[in-house]
FITI-289359 format. One record per atom (N, C-alpha, C, O): residue in one letter; x negated, y, z. Coordinates in nm, 4 decimals. Layout:
<pts>
 resn       c1       c2       c3
    A        X        Y        Z
...
</pts>
This chain:
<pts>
 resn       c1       c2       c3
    X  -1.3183   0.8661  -2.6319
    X  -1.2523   0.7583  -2.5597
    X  -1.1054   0.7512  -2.5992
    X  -1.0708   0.6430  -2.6466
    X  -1.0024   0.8557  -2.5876
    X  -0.8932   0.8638  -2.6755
    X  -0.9031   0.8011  -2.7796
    X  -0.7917   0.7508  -2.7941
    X  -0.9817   0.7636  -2.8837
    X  -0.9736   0.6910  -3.0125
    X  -1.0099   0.5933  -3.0091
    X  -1.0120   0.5241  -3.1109
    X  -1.0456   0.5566  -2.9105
    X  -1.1294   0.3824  -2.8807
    X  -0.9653   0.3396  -2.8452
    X  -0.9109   0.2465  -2.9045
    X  -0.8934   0.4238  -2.7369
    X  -0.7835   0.3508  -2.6656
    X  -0.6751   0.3502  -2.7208
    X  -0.5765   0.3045  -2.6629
    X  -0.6663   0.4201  -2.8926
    X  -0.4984   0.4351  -2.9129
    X  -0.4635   0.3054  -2.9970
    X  -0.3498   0.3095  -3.0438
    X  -0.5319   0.1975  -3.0250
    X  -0.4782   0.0666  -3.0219
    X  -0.4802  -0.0270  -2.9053
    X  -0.4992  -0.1479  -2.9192
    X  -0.4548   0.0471  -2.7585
    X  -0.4474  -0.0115  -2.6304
    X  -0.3659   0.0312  -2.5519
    X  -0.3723   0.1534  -2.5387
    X  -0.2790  -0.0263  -2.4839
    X  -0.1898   0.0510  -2.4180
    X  -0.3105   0.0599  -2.2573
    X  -0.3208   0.1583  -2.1840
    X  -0.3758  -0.0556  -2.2438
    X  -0.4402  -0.0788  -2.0729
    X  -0.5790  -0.0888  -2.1515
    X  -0.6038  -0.1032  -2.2713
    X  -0.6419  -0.0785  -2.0640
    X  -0.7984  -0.1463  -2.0521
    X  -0.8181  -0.2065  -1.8915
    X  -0.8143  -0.1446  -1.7852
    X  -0.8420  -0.3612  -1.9200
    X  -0.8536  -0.4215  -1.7841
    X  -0.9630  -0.4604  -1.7707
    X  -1.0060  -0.5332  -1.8603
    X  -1.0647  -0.4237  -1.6381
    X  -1.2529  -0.4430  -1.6039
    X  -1.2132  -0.4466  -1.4669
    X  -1.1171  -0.3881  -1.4169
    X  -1.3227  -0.5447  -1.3933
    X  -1.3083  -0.5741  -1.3134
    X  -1.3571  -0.3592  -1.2122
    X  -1.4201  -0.2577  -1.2420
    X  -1.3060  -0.3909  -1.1418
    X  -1.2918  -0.2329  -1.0452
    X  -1.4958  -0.2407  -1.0164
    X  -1.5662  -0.1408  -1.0309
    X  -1.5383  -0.3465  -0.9856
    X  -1.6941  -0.2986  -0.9522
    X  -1.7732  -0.4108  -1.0246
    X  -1.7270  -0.5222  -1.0495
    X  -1.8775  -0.3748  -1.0502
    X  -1.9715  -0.4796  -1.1284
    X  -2.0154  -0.6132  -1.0410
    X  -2.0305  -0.7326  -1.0668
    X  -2.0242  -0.5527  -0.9564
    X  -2.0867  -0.6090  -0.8207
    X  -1.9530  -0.6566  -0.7416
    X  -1.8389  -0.6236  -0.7739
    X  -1.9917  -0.7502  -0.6188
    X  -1.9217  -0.7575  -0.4997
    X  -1.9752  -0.6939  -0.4269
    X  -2.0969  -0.6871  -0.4097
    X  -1.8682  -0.6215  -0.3575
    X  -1.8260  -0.5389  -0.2917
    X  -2.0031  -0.5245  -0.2122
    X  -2.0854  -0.6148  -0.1972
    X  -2.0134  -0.3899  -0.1774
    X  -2.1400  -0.3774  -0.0986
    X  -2.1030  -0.3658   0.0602
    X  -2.0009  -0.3036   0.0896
    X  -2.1805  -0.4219   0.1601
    X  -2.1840  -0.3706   0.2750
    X  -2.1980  -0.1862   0.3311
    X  -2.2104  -0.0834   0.2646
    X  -2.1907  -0.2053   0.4511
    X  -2.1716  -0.0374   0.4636
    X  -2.3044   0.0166   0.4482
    X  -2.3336   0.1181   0.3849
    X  -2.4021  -0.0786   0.5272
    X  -2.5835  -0.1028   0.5020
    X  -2.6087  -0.0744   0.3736
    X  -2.6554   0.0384   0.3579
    X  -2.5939  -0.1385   0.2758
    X  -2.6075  -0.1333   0.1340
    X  -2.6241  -0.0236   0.0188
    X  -2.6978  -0.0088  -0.0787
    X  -2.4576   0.0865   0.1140
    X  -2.4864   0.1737   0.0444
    X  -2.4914   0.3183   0.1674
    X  -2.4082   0.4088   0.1735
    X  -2.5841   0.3054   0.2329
    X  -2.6114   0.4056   0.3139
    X  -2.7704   0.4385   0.2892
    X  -2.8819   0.3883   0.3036
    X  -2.6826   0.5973   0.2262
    X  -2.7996   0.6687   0.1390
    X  -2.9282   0.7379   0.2344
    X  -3.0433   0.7656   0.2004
    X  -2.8656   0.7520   0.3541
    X  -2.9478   0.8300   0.4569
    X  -3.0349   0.7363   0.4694
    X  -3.1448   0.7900   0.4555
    X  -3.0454   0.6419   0.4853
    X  -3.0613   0.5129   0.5615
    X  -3.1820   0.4564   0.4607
    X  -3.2972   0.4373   0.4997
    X  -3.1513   0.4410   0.3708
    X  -3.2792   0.3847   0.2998
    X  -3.2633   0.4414   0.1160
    X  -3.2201   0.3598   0.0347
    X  -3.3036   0.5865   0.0691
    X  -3.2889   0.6343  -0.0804
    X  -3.2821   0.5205  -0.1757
    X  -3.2139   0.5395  -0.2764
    X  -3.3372   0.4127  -0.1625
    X  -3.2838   0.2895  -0.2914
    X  -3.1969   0.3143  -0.2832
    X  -3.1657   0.3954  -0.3704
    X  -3.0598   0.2702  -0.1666
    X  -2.9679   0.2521  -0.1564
    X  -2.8638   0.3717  -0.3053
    X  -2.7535   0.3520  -0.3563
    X  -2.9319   0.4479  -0.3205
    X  -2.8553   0.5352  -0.4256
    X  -2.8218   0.4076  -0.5596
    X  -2.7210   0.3418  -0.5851
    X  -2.9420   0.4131  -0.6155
    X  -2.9288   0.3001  -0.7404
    X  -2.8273   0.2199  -0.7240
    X  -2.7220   0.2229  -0.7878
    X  -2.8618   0.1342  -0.6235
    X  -2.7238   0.0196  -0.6001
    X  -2.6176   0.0795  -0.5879
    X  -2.5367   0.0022  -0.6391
    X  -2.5485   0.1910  -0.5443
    X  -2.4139   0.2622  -0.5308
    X  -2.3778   0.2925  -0.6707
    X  -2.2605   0.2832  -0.7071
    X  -2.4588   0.3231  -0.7396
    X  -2.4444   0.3807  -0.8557
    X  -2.4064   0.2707  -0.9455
    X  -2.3018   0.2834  -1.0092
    X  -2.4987   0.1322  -0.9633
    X  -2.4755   0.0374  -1.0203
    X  -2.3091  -0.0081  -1.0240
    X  -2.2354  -0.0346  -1.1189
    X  -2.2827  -0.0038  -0.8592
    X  -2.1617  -0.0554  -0.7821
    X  -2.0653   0.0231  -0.8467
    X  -1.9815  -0.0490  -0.9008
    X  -2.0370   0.1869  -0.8676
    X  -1.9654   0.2128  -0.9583
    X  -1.9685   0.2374  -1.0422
    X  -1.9319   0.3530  -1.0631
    X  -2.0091   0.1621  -1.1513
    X  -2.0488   0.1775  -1.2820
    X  -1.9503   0.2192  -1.4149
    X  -1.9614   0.2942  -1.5119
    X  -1.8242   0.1048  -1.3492
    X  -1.7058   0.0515  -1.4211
    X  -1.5554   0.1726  -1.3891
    X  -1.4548   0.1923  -1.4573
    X  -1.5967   0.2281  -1.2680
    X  -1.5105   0.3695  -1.2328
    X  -1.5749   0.4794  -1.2778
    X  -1.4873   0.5408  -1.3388
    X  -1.6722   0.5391  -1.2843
    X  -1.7120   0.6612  -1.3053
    X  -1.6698   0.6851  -1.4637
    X  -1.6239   0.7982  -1.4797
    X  -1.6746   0.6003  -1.5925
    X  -1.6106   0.6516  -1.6996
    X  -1.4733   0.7426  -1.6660
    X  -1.4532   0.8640  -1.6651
    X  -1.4062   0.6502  -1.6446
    X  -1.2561   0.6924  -1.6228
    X  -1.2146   0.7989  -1.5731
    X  -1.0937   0.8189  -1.5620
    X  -1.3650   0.7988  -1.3726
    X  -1.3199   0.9195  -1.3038
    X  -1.3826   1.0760  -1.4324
    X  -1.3300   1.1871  -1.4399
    X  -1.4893   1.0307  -1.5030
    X  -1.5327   1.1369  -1.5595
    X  -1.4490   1.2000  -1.6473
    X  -1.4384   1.3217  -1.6320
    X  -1.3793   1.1422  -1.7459
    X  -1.2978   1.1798  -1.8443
    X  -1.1528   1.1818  -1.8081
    X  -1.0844   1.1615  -1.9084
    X  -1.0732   1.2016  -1.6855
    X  -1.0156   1.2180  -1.6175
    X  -0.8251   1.1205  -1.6767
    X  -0.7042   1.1431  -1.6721
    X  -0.9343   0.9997  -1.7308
    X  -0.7958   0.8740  -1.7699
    X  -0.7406   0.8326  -1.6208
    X  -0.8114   0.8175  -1.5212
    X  -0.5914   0.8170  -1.6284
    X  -0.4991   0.6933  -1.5570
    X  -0.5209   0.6377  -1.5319
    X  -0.4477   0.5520  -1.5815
    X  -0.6346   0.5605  -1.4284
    X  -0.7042   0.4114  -1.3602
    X  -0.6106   0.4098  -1.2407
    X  -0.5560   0.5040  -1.1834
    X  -0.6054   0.2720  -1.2162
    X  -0.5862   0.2079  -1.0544
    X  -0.6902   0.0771  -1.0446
    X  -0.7267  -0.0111  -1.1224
    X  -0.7149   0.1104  -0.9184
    X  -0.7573  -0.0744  -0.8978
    X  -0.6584  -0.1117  -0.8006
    X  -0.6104  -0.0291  -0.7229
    X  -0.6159  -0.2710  -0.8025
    X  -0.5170  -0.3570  -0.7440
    X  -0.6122  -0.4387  -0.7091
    X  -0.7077  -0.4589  -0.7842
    X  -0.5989  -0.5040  -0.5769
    X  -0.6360  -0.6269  -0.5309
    X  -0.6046  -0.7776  -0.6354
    X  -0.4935  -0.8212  -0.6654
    X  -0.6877  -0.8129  -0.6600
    X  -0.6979  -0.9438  -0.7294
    X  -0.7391  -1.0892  -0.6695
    X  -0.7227  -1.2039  -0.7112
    X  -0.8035  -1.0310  -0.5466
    X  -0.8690  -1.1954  -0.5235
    X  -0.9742  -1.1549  -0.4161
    X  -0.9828  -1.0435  -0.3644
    X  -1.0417  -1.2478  -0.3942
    X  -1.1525  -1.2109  -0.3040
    X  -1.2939  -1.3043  -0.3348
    X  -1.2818  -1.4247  -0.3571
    X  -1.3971  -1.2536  -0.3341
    X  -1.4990  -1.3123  -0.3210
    X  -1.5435  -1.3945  -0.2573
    X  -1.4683  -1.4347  -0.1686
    X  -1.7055  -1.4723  -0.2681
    X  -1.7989  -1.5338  -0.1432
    X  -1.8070  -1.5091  -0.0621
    X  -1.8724  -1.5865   0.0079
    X  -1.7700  -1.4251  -0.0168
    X  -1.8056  -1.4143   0.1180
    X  -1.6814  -1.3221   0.1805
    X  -1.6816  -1.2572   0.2851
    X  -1.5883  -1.3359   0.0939
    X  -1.4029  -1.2968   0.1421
    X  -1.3818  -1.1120   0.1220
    X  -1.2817  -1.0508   0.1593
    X  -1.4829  -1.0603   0.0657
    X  -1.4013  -0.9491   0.0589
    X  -1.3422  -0.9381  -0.0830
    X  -1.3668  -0.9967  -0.1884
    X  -1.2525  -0.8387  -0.0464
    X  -1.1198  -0.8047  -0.1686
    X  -1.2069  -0.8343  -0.2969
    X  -1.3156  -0.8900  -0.2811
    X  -1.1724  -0.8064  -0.3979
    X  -1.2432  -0.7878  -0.5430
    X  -1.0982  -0.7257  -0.6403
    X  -0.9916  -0.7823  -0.6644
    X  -1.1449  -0.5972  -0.6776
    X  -1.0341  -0.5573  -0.7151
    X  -1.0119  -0.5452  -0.9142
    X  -1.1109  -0.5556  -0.9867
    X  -0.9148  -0.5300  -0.9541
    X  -0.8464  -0.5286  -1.0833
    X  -0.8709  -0.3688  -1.1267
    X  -0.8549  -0.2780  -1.0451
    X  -0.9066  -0.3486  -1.2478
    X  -0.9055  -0.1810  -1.2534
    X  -0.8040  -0.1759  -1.4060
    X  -0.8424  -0.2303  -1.5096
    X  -0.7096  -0.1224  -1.3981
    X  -0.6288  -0.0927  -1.5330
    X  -0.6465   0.0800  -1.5307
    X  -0.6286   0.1708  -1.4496
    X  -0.6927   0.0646  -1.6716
    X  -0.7110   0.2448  -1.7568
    X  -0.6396   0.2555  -1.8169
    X  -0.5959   0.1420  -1.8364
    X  -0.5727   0.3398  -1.8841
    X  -0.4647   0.4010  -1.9637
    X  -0.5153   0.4947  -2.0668
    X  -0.6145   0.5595  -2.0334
    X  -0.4670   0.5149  -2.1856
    X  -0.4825   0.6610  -2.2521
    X  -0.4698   0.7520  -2.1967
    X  -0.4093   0.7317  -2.0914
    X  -0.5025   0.8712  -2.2155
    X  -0.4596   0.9681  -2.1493
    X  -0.3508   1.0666  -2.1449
    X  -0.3259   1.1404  -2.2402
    X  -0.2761   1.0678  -2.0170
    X  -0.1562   1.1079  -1.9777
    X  -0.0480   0.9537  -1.9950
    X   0.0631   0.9644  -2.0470
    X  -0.0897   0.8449  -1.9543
    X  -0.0404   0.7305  -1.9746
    X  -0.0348   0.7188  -1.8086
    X  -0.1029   0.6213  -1.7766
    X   0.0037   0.7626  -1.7302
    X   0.0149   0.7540  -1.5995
    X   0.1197   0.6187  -1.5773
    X   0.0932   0.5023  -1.5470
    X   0.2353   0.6792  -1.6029
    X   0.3335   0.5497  -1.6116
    X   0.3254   0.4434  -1.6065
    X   0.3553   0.3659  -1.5156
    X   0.2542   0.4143  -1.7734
    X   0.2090   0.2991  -1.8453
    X   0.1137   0.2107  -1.7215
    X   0.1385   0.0929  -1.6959
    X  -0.0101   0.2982  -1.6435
    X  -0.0887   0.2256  -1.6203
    X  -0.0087   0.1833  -1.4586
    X  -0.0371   0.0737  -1.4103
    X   0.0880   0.2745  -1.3840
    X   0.1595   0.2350  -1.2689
    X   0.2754   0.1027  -1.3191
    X   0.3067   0.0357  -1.2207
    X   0.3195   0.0710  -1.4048
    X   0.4555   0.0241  -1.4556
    X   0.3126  -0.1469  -1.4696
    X   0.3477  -0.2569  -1.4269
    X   0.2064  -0.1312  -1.5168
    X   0.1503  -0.2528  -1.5342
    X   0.0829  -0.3496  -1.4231
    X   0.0678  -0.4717  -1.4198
    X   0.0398  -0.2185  -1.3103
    X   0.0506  -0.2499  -1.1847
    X   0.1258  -0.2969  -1.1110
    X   0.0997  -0.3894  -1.0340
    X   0.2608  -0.2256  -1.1258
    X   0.3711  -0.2792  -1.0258
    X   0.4119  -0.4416  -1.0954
    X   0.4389  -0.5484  -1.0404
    X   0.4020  -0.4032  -1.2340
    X   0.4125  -0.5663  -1.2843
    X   0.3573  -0.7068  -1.2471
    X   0.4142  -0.8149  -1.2325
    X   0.1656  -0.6509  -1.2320
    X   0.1230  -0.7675  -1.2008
    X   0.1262  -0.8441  -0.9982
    X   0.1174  -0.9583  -0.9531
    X   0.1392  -0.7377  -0.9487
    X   0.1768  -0.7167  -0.8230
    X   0.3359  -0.7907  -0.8117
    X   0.3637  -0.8309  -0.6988
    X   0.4106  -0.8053  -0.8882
    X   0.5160  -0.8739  -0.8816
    X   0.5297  -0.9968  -0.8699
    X   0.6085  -1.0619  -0.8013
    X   0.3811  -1.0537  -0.9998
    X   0.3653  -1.2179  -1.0177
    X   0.2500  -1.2526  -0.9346
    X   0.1940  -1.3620  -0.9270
    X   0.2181  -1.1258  -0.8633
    X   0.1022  -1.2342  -0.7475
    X   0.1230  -1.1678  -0.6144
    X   0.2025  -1.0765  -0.5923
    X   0.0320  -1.2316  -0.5182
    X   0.0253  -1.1612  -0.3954
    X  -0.1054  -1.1151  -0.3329
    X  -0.1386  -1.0799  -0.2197
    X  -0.1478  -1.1246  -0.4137
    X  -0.2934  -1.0514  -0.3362
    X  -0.2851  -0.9409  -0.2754
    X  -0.3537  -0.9284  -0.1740
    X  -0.1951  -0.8233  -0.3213
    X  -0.1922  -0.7077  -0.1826
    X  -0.0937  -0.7344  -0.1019
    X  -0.0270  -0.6485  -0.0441
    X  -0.0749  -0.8822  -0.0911
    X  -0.0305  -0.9068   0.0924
    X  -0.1442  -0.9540   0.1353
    X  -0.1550  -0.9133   0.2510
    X  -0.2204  -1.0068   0.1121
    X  -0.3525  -1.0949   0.1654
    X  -0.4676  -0.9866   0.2175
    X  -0.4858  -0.8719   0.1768
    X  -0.5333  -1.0537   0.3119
    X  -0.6090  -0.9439   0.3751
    X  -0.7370  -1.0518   0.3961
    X  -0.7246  -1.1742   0.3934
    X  -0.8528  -0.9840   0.4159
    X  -1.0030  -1.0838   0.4728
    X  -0.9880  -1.1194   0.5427
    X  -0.9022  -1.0635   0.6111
    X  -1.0485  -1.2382   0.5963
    X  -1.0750  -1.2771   0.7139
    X  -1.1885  -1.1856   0.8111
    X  -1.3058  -1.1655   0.7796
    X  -1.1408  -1.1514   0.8989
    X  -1.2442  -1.0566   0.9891
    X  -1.3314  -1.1772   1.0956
    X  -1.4165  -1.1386   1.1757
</pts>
């Protein structure tokens, strides 16, 4: 992954494949499918958390049915900075982490 990323300073994917799951959805006690779909749901984080790269997700927007939908920026590794400095950037030209769902 280091050699995929050293002509990248970011890698930007949406934070989940999916919109957002209910709490139902992914409650494993509750019904064992429910694993698959969790898994699906983080599909797009578990690289990153595995190989232990610089990710954030930022609020971007919100879905059909109003929950958040978030931004995921990765970094090379030990690019901590890089991937906070691109955050605080885009967070500058928008406002989505003032915005909240409608409950």
């Amino acid at each position: 992954m280091a050699e995929t990323l050293t002509g990248f300073d970011l890698v930007a994917t949406p934070t989940l494949r999916t919109r957002v799951p209910t709490l139902a959805e992914t409650d494993i006690d509750a019904d064992p499918a429910n694993w698959s779909r969790f898994m699906a749901v983080s599909a797009n984080t578990r690289p990153f958390n595995y190989l232990g790269l610089p990710t954030i997700s930022i609020p971007c927007g919100f879905d059909d049915r109003g929950l958040p939908v978030g931004l995921q920026l990765a970094g090379r590794p030990f690019a901590e900075a890089t991937v906070l400095r691109a955050a605080d950037a885009y967070q500058q030209v928008t406002d989505w982490h003032r915005k909240a769902p409608t409950l």
